[in-house]
C-alpha positions, 0 to 999 in steps of 0.5 A, a space after each residue: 521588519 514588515 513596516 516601519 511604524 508600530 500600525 503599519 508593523 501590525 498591520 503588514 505582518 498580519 497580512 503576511 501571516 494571513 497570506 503564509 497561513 492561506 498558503 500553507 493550507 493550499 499545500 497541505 490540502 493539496 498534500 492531502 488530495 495527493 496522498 488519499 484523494 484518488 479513490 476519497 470517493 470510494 465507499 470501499 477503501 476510502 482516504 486510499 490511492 490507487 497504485 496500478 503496475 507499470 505493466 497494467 496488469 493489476 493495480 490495488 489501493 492503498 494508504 500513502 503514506 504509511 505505505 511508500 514505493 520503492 524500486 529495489 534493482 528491477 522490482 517495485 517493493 511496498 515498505 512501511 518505513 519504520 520512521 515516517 519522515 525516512 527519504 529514502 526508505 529501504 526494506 531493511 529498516 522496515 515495519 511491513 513490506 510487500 513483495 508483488 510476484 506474477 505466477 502463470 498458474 492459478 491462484 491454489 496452484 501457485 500456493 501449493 508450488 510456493 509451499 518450500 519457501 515457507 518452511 521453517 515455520 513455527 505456525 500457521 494459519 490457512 489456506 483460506 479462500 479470498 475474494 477481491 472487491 472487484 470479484 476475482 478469488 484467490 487463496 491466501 495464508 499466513 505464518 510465522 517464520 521466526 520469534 520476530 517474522 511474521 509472512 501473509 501471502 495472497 495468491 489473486 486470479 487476475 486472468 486464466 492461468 495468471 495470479 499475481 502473489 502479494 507477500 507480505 512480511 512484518 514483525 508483528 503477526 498478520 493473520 487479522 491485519 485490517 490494513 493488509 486485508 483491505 490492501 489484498 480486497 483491493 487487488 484487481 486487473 485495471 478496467 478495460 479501456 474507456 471503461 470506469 
């Protein structure tokens, strides 16, 4: 027990819940500032963390979680795992997921060259024209593959001759989905060096 007499009983063991209290909101303030603190200042994509590539080449906001990064053999996949408190979260068992692909091309001309990997397709929706926050344009459409497969592709000028594709599939349609319209928004080259 905390004490031996009733007083002394009730007065340690509130100054130990006190002090488990005070450090169980330290934690999870510091989970919270961890999880959405990077860009809380952001007017555009608020409560989001910034994820830049390990190559710099592009970085974009996002809501950590639900979103959580994975490394499937050498690539780095985004998943939404279908239950939040998975370790160790797979594409497999996954609510959404996002694929992120460099194309020497631009943006129209790799969604054009991309074209075969959509079929079959039981609907459709695009091309439409997109611009990021940051000012870069690009393309974007998407699609139902099957009765339970939907895709969203966002096709982003980074640099001349350079897009970056961000696939996104779930099993709910994605066509008005806030959440991937603001990730696609968000998706930008990292600034320059020394700059904000």
């Amino acid at each position: 027990m905390c004490g031996l007499t009733a007083a002394a009983v009730s007065k340690g063991c509130r100054s130990v819940r006190h002090s488990f209290i005070a450090a169980l909101g330290a934690v999870l303030g510091t989970v919270a500032i961890g999880c959405g603190g990077v860009d809380a200042g952001s007017a555009s994509f608020p409560g989001t963390v910034v994820y830049e590539s390990p190559s710099s080449e592009y970085q974009f906001n996002l809501l950590e979680p639900p979103w959580r990064e994975t490394v499937s053999q050498s690539e780095t996949i985004f998943v939404v795992p279908s239950k939040i408190v998975t370790l160790l979260p797979s594409e497999s068992d996954s609510t959404y997921t996002l694929h992120i692909y460099r194309q020497n091309t631009d943006a129209a001309s790799a969604l054009q060259a991309d074209a075969p990997s959509r079929t079959p397709v039981e609907s459709s929706s695009g091309p439409t024209t997109v611009a990021s926050e940051s000012g870069s344009t690009g393309v974007e459409m998407s699609w139902q593959e099957n009765a339970s497969v939907y895709h969203r592709d966002a096709y982003i000028n980074i640099a001349a001759a350079v897009s970056f594709r961000m696939h996104f599939s779930a099993a709910v349609p994605l066509v008005d989905n806030d959440m991937v319209t603001q990730m696609i928004a968000s998706f930008r080259a990292p600034p320059a060096a020394g700059s904000k």
